[in-house]
Every structure is written in C-alpha cells, then in structure tokens.
py3Dmol code that shows the C-alpha trace and the ligand (Angstrom):
import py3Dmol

protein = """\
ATOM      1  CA  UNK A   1     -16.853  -7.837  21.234  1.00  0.00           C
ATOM      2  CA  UNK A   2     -19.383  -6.239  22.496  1.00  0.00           C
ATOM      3  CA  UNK A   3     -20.064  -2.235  22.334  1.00  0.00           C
ATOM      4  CA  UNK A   4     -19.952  -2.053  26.183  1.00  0.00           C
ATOM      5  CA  UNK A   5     -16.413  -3.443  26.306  1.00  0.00           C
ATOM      6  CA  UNK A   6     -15.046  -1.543  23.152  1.00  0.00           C
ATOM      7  CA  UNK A   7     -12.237   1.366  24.141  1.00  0.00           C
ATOM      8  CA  UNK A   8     -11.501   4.529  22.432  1.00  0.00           C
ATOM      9  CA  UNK A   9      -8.867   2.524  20.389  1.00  0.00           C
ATOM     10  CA  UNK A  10     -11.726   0.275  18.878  1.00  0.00           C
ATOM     11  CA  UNK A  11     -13.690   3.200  18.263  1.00  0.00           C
ATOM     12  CA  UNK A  12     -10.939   4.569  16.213  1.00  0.00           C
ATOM     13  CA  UNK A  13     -10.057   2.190  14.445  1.00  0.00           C
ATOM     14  CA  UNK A  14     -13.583   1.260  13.305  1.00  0.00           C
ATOM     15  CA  UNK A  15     -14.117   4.715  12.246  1.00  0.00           C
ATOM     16  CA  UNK A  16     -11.184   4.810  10.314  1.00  0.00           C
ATOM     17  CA  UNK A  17     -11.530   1.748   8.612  1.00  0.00           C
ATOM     18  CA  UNK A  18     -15.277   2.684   8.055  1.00  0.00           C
ATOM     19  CA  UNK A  19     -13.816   6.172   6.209  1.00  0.00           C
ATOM     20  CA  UNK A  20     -11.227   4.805   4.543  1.00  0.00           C
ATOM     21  CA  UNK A  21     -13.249   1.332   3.279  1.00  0.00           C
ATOM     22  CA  UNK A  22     -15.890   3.544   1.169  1.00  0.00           C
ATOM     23  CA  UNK A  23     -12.519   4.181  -1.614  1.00  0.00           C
ATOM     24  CA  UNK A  24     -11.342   1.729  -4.015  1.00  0.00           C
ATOM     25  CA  UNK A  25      -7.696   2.999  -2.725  1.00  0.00           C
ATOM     26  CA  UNK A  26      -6.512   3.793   0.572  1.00  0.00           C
ATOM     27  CA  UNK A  27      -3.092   5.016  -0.972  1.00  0.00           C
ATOM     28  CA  UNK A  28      -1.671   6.447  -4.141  1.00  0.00           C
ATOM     29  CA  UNK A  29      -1.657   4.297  -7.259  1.00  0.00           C
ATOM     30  CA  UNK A  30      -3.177   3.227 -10.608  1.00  0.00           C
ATOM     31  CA  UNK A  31      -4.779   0.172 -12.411  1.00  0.00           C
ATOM     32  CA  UNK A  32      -1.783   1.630 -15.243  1.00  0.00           C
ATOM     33  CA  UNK A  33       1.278   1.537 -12.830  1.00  0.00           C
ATOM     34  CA  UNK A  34      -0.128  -1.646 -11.914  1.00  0.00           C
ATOM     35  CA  UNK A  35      -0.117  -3.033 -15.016  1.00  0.00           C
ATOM     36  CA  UNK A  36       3.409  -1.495 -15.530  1.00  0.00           C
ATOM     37  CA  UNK A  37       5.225  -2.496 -12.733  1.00  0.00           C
ATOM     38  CA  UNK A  38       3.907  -6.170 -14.016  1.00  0.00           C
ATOM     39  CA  UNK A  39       5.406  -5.691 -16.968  1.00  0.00           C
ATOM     40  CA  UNK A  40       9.337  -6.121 -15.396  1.00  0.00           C
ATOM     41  CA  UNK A  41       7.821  -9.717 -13.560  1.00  0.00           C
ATOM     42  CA  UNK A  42       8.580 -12.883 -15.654  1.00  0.00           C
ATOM     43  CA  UNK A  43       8.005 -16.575 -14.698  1.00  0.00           C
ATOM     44  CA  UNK A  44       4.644 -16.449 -13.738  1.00  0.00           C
ATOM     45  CA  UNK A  45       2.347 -19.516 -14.107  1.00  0.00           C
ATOM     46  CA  UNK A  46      -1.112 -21.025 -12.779  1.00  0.00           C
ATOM     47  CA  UNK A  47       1.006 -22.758  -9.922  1.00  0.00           C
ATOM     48  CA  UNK A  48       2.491 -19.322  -9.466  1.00  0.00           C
ATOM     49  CA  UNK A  49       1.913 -18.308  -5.113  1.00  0.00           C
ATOM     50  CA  UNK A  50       1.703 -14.750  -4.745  1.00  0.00           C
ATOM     51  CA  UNK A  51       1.186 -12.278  -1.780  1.00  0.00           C
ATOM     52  CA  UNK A  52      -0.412  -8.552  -1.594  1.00  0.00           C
ATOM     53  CA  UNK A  53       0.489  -6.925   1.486  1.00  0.00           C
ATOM     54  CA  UNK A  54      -1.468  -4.255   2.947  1.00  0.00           C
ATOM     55  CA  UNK A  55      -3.841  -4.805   0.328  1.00  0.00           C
ATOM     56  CA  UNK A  56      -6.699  -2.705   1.941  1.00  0.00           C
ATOM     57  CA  UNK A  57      -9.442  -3.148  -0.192  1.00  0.00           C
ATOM     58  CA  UNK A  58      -8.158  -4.806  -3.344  1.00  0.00           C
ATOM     59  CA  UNK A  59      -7.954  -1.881  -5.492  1.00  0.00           C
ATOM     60  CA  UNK A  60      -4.411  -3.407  -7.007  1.00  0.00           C
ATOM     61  CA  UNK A  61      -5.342  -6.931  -6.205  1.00  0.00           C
ATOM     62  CA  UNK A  62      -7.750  -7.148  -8.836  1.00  0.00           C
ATOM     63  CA  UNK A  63      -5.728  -5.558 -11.614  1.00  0.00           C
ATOM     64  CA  UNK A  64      -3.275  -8.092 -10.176  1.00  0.00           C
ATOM     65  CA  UNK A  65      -4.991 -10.953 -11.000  1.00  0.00           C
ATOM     66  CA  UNK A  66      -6.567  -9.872 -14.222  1.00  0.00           C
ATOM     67  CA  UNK A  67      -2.990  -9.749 -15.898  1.00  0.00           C
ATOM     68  CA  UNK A  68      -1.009 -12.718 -13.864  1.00  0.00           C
ATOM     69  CA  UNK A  69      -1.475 -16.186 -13.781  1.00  0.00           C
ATOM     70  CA  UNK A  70      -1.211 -17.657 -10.359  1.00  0.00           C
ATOM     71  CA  UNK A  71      -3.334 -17.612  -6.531  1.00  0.00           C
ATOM     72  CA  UNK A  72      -2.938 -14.073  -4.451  1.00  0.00           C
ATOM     73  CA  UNK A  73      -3.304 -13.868  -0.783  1.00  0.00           C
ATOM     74  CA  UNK A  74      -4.165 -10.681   0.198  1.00  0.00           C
ATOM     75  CA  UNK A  75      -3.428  -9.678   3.790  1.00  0.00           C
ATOM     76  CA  UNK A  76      -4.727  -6.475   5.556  1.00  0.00           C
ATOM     77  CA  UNK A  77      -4.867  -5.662   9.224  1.00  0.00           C
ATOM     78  CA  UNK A  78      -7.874  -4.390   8.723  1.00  0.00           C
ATOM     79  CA  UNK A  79     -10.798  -7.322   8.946  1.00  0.00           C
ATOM     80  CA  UNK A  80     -13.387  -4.793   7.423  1.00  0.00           C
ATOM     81  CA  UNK A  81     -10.914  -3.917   4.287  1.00  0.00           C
ATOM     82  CA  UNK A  82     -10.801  -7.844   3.717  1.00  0.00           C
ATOM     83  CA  UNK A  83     -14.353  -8.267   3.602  1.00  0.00           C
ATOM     84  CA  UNK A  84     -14.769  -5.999   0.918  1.00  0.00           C
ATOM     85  CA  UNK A  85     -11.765  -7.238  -1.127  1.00  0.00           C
ATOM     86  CA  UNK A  86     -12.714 -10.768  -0.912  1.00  0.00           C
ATOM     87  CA  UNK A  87     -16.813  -9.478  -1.904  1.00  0.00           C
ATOM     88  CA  UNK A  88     -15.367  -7.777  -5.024  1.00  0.00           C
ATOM     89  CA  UNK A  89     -12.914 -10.583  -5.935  1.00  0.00           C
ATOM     90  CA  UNK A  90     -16.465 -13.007  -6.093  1.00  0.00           C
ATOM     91  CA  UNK A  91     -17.818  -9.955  -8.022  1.00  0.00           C
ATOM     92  CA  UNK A  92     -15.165 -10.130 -10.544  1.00  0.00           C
ATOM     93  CA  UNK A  93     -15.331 -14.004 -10.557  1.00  0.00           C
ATOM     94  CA  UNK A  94     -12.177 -13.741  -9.102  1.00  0.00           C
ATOM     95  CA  UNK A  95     -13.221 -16.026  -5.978  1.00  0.00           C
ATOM     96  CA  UNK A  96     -10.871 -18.827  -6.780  1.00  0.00           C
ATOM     97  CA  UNK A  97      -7.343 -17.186  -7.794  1.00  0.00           C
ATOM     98  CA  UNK A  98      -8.019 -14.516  -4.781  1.00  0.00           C
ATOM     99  CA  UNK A  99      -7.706 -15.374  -0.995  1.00  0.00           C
ATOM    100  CA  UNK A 100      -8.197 -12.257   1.212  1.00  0.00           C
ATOM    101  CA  UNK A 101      -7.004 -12.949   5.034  1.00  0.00           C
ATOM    102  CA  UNK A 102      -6.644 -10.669   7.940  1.00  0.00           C
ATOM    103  CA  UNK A 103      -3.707 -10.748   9.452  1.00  0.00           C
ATOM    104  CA  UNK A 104       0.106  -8.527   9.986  1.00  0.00           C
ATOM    105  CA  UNK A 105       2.962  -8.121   7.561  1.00  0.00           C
ATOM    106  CA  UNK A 106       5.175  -8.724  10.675  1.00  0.00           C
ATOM    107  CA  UNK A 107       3.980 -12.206  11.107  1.00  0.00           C
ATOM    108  CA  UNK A 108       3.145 -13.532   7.639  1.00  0.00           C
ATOM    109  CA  UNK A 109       1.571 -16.946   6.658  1.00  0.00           C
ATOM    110  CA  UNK A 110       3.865 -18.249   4.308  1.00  0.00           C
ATOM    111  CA  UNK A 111       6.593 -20.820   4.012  1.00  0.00           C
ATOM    112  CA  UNK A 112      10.042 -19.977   3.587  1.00  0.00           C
ATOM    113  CA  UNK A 113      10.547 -20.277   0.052  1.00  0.00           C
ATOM    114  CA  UNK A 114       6.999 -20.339  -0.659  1.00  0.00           C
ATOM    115  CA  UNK A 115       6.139 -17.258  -3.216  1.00  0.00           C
ATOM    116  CA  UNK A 116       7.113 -16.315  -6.581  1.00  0.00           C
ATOM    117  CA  UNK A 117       5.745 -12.616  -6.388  1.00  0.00           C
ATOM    118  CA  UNK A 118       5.473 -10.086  -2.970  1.00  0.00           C
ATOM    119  CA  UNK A 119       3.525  -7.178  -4.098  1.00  0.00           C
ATOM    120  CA  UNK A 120       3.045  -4.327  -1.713  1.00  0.00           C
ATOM    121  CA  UNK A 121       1.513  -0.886  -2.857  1.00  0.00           C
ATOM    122  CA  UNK A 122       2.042   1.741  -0.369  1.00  0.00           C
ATOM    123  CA  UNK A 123       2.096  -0.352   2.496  1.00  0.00           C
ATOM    124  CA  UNK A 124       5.686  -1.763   3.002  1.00  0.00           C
ATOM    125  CA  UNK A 125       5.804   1.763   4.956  1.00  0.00           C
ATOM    126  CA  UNK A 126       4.224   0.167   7.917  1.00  0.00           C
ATOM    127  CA  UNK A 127       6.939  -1.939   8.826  1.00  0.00           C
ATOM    128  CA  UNK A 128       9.637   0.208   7.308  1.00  0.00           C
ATOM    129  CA  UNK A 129      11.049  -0.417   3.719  1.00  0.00           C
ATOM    130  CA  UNK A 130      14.693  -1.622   4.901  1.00  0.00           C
ATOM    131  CA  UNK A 131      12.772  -4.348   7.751  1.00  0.00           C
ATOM    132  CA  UNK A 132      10.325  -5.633   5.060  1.00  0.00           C
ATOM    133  CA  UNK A 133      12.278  -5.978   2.302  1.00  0.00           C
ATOM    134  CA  UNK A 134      15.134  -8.491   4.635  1.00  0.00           C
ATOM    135  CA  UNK A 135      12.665  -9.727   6.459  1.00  0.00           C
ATOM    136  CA  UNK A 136       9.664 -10.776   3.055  1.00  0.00           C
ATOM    137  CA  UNK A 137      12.900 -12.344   1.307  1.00  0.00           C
ATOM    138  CA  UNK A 138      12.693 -15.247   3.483  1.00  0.00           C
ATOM    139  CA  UNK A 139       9.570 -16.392   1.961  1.00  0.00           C
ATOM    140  CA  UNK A 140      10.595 -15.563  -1.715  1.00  0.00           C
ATOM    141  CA  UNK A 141      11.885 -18.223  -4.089  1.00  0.00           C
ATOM    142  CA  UNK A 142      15.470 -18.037  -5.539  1.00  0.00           C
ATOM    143  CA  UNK A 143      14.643 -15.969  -8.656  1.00  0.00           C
ATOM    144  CA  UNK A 144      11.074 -14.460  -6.976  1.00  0.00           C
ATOM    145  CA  UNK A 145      10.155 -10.693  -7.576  1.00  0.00           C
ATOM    146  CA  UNK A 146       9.230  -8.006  -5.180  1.00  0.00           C
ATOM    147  CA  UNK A 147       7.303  -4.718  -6.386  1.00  0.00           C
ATOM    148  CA  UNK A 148       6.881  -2.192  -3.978  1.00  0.00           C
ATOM    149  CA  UNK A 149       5.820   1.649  -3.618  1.00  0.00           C
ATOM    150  CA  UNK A 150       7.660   3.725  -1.343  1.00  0.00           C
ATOM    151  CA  UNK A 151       7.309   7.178  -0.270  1.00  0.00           C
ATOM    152  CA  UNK A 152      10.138   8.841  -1.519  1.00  0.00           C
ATOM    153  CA  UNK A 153      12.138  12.112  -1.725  1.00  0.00           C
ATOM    154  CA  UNK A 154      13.087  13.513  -5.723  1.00  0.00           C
ATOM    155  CA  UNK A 155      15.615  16.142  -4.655  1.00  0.00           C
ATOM    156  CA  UNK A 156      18.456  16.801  -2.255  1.00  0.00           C
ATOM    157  CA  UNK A 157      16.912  19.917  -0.730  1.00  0.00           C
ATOM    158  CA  UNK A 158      13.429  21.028  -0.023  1.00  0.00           C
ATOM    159  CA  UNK A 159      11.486  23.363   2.112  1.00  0.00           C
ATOM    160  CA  UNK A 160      11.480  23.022   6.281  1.00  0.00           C
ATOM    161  CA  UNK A 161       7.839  22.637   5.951  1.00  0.00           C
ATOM    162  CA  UNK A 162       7.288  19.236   4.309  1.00  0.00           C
ATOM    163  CA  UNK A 163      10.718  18.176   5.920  1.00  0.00           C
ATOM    164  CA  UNK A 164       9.006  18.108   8.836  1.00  0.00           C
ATOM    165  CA  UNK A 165       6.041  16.392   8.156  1.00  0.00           C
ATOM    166  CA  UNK A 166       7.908  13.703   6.968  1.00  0.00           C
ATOM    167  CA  UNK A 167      10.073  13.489   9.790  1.00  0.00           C
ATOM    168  CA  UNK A 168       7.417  13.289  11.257  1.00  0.00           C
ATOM    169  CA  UNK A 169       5.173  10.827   9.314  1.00  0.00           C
ATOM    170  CA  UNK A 170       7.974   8.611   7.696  1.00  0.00           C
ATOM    171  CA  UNK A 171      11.799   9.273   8.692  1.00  0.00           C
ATOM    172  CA  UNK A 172      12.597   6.487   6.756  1.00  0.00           C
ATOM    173  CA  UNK A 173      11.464   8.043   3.458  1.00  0.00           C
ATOM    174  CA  UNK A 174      14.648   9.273   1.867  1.00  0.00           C
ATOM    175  CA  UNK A 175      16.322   9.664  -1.504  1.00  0.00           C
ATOM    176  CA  UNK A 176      15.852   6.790  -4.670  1.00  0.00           C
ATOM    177  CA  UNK A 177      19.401   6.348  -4.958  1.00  0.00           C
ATOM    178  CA  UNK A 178      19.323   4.920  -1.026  1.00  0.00           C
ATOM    179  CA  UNK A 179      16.575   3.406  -1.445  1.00  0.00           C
ATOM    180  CA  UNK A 180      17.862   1.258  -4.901  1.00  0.00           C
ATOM    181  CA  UNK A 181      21.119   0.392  -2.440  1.00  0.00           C
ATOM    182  CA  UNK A 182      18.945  -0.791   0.386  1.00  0.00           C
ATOM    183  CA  UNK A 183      17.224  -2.894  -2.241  1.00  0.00           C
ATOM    184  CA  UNK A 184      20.273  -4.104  -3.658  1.00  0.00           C
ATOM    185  CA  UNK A 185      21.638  -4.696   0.255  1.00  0.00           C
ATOM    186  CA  UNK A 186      18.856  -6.898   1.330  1.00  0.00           C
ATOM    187  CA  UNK A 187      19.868  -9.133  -1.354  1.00  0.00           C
ATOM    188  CA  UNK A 188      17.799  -8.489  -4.513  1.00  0.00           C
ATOM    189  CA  UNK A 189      18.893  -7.362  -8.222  1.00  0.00           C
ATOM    190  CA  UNK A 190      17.078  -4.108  -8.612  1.00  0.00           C
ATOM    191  CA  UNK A 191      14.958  -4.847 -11.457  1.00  0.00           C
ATOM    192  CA  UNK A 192      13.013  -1.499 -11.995  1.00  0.00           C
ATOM    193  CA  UNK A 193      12.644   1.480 -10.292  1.00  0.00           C
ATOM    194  CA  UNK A 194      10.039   4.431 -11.898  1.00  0.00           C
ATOM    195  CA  UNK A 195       8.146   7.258 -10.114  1.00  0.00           C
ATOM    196  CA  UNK A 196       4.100   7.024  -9.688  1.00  0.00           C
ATOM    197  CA  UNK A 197       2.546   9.785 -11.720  1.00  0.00           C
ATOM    198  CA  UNK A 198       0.647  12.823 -10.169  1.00  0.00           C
ATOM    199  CA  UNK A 199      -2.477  11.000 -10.749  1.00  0.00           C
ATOM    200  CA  UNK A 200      -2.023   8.407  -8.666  1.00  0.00           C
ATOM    201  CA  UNK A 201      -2.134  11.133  -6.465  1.00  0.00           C
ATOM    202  CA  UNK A 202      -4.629  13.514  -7.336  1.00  0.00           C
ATOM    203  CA  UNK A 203      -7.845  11.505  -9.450  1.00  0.00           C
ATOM    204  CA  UNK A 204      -7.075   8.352  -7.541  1.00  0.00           C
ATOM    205  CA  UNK A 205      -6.795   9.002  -4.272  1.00  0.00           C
ATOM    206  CA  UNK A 206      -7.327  12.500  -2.991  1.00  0.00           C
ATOM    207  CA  UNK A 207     -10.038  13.501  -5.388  1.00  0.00           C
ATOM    208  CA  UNK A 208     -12.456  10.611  -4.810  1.00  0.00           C
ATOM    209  CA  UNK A 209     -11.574  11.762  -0.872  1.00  0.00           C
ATOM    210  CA  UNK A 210     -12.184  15.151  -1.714  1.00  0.00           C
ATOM    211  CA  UNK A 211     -15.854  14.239  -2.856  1.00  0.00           C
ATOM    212  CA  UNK A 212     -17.405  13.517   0.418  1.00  0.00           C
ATOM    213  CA  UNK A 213     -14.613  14.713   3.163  1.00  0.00           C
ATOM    214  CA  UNK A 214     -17.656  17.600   4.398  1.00  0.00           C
ATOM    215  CA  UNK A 215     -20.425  14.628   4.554  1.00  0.00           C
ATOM    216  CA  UNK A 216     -18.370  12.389   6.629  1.00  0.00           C
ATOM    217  CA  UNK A 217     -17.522  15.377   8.968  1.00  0.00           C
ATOM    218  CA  UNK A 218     -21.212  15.543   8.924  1.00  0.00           C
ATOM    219  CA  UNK A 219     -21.944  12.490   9.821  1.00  0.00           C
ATOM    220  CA  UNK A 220     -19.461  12.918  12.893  1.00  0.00           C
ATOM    221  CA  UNK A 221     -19.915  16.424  13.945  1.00  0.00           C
ATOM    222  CA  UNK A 222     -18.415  17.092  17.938  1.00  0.00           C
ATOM    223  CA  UNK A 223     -16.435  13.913  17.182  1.00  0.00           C
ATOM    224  CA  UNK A 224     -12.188  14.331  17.699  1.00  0.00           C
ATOM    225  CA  UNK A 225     -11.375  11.542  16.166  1.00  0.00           C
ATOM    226  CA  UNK A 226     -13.266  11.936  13.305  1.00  0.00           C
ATOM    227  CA  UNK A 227     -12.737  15.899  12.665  1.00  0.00           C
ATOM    228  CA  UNK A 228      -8.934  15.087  13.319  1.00  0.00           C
ATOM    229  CA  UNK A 229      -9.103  12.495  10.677  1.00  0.00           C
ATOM    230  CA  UNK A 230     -10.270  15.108   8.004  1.00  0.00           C
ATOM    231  CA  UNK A 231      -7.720  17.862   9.247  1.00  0.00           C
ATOM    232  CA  UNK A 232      -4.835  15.562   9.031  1.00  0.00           C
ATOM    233  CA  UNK A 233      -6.082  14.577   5.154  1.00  0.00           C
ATOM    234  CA  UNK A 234      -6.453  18.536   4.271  1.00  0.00           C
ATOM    235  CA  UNK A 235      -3.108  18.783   5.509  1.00  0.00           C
ATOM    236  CA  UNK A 236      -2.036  16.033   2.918  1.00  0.00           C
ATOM    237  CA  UNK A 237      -3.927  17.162   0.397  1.00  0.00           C
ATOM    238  CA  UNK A 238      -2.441  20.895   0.629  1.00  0.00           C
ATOM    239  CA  UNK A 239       1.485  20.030   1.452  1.00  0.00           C
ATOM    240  CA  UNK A 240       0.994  17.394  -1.892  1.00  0.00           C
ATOM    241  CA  UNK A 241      -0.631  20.256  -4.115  1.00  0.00           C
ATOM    242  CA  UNK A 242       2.493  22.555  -2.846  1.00  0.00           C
ATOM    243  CA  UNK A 243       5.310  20.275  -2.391  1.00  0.00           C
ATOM    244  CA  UNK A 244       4.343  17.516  -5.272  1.00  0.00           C
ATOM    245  CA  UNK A 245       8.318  18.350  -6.815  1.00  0.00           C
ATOM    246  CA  UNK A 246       9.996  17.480  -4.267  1.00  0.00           C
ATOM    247  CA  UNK A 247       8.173  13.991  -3.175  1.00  0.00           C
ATOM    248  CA  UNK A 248       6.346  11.225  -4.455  1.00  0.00           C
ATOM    249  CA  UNK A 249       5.910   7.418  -4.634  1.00  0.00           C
ATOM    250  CA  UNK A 250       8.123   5.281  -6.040  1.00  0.00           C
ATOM    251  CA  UNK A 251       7.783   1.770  -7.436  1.00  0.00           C
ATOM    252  CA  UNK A 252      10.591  -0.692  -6.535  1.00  0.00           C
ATOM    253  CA  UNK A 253      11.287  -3.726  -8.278  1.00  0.00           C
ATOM    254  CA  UNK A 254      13.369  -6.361  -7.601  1.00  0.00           C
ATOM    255  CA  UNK A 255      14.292  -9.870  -7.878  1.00  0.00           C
ATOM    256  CA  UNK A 256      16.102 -12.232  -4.952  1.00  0.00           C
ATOM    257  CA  UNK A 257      19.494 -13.956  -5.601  1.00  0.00           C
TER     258      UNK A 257
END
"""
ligand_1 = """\
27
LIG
N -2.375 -1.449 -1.002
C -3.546 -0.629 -0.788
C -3.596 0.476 -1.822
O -2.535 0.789 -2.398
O -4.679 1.005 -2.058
C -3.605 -0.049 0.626
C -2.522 0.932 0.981
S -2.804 1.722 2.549
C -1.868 3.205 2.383
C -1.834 0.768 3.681
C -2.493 -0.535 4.106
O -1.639 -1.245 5.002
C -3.804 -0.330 4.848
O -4.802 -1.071 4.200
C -3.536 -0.833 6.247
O -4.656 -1.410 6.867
C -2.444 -1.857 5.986
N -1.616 -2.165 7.162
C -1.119 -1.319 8.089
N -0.367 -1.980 8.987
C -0.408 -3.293 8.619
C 0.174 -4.477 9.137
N 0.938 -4.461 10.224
N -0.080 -5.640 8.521
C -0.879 -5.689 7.409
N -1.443 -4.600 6.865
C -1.209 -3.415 7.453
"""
view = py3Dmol.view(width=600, height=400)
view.addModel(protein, "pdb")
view.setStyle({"model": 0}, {"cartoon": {"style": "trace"}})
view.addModel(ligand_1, "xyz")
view.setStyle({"model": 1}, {"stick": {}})
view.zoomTo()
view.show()
C-alpha cells in the first residue's frame, strides 16, 4: 500500500501498533502468572499443537514455550506485533517450536479437534469471553485446556465512575462467579480460576508505559490520534491506581469435556 492511498484508519492503526510494539506487553500479566497458570495444564508433549491468541508481541509466548513441550502458533491482528514476536522467538532459539501468523481470532487456522492448549492473555476480550470460549472449543481436543485472562469485577458494588468506563470499554466484564458459570456453560470443567496480581498491572505494563508516554507525545505533537492515545492511557492509569479493589484480571482455566 502505498502512503498516497493510506486513510486515516491506516494511519491509526500504524501509529498504534508503532506505540504499543516498543513494550514487551500490550496488556497486564507476568512471566510468574504465566508460569502459574501452566502449572494446572497436564498432557503436554513434543507432538503437543498449541495456539496464543492475541499474542501481540510474544511477551507470554516465550515463557510459554520455555516451560511446555509442544509447537505454538501465535496469531495477532497486528502484522507489525508478529514481526517482532517471531524476531525474538529466533532470538531465543525458539524459531522452530514458535510460528507467529497474522491473522483474526474470529476466523482461526486450525482444525476442529486440532489443539491440546488455547492460551489467550488479555485478548479473548476482543471477541467477547462468552463468543470465544463456544466458539475456540471447536478446535480443542476432548480433554484440551484453555487459559485465559479476563477483565473482571471483585465486588458487587463499586463507584459510578469506573462503572462507567467499563460500560463503556467492556460491558461484558462482570463478576468471577459468572464468569466460572459461563466457563462451565460453554462446556469446559473449570480447572482454575486466580486473580493477576497488582504487578501485572503496575511494573509490567503501565510503568514501562509510564517511562516514555511524554517522548512519544513528543514525537507526535498537533497529532489527535496520537495525543488521544496518551489521554485515554492516563485515564487507565489513574481509574487503576484509584479503583484497583474493585477490578482486575482474572486467569481462567479450563478443560473441554
Ligand atoms: N497477549 C498479549 C499480552 O498479554 O501482552 C497482548 C494482549 S493485548 C491487550 C490484545 C491483543 O489482541 C493485541 O495484540 C491485539 O492486536 C490483539 N487483537 C485484537 N483483535 C484481534 C483479533 N480480532 N484477532 C487477533 N488478535 C486481535
């Protein structure tokens, strides 16, 4: 494409997947919770097939496939996240257990019956949590795990405020109790369930944002997208600092029947 023929939507979505590219992240999460929502998957092997969706960058990919056997495909909408995810898997020496592919979680790549593992950190979001978790089974084994992360709410009440920007952002984010029974409704035992620690949050993925937020606006001065960009992370970054009690990520694990 060339720059001539490139609309405001292009522009937008290269500057956004320019910002967000430069982080090992692009959502909350840990090589740790990682590691521990791993620890409720059994059954792996060499032969194992597994898929990362919405893996951005490879931040969990990696960890992924430096404590389970098996071959990942990694899938991102994003064709400049995938570049750098498949550059740091031949970093790592990764190259031949990691496959990084651009292409939608709404029309995946797979064979029914094909996986052993669907992983998807903070992602699952994109085409809701109740749509992806029916519609993923299909290409899970009998016995194959799912691990996701899911925005979620800890208490029955909270402040007008963040309801709002939820409703928002995510109306589908609710309680963990509805969330374990939509889990258990698609048709999966509900394995695990735990709550991503603060600094998932803070160290992982707003403070390395943080760190060069005023460069970047910088770099774009006079330019909408870009300034709207940063004032929409602020926001997130305040409401999560005042309103961290009442909301959080959640990993889901579970295993189809
Ligand atoms: N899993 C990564 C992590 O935890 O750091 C990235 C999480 S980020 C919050 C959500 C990711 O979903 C982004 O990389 C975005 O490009 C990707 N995404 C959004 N819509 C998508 C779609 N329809 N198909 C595949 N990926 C999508």
């Amino acid at each position: 494409m060339t720059e001539e023929n490139k609309n405001i939507h292009d522009f937008d979505f290269d500057l956004i997947s320019d910002y967000f590219s430069q982080f090992e992240r692009q959502g909350p999460g840990s090589p740790e919770v990682t590691i521990k929502a791993i620890s409720f998957v059994d059954n792996l092997s060499p032969t194992s097939k597994i898929a990362d969706i919405g893996s951005g960058t490879g931040g969990q990919t990696m960890v992924l496939a430096q404590h389970v056997p098996g071959q990942i495909t990694a899938i991102d909408l994003f064709p400049k996240f995938i570049d750098k995810l498949n550059a740091l898997a031949t970093q790592l020496n990764l190259q031949d257990r990691i496959k990084g592919i651009q292409g939608s979680m709404e029309n995946l790549p797979f064979q029914e019956e094909e996986l052993d593992l669907i992983w998807s950190e903070g992602a699952i979001y994109n085409i809701g949590f109740e749509k992806g978790l029916k519609e993923w089974k299909k290409f899970l084994k009998i016995g194959g795990y799912i691990a996701v992360t899911e925005a979620s709410w800890f208490t029955d009440r909270r402040p007008k405020e963040i309801q709002d920007f939820w409703d928002m952002a995510y109306p589908e984010i609710d309680m963990i109790p509805k969330k374990v029974a939509q889990l258990q409704n698609a048709g999966y035992i509900p394995v695990a369930v735990f709550i991503l620690p603060e600094n998932c949050w803070t160290d992982n993925y707003y403070v390395p944002q943080a760190k060069i937020i005023e460069d970047f606006l910088n770099k774009h001065k006079g330019n909408p997208t870009a300034e709207g960009l940063i004032a929409e992370i602020k926001k997130e970054i305040r409401f999560y600092s005042q309103y961290k009690e009442y909301y959080g990520y959640v990993f889901y694990i579970g295993r189809k029947i």
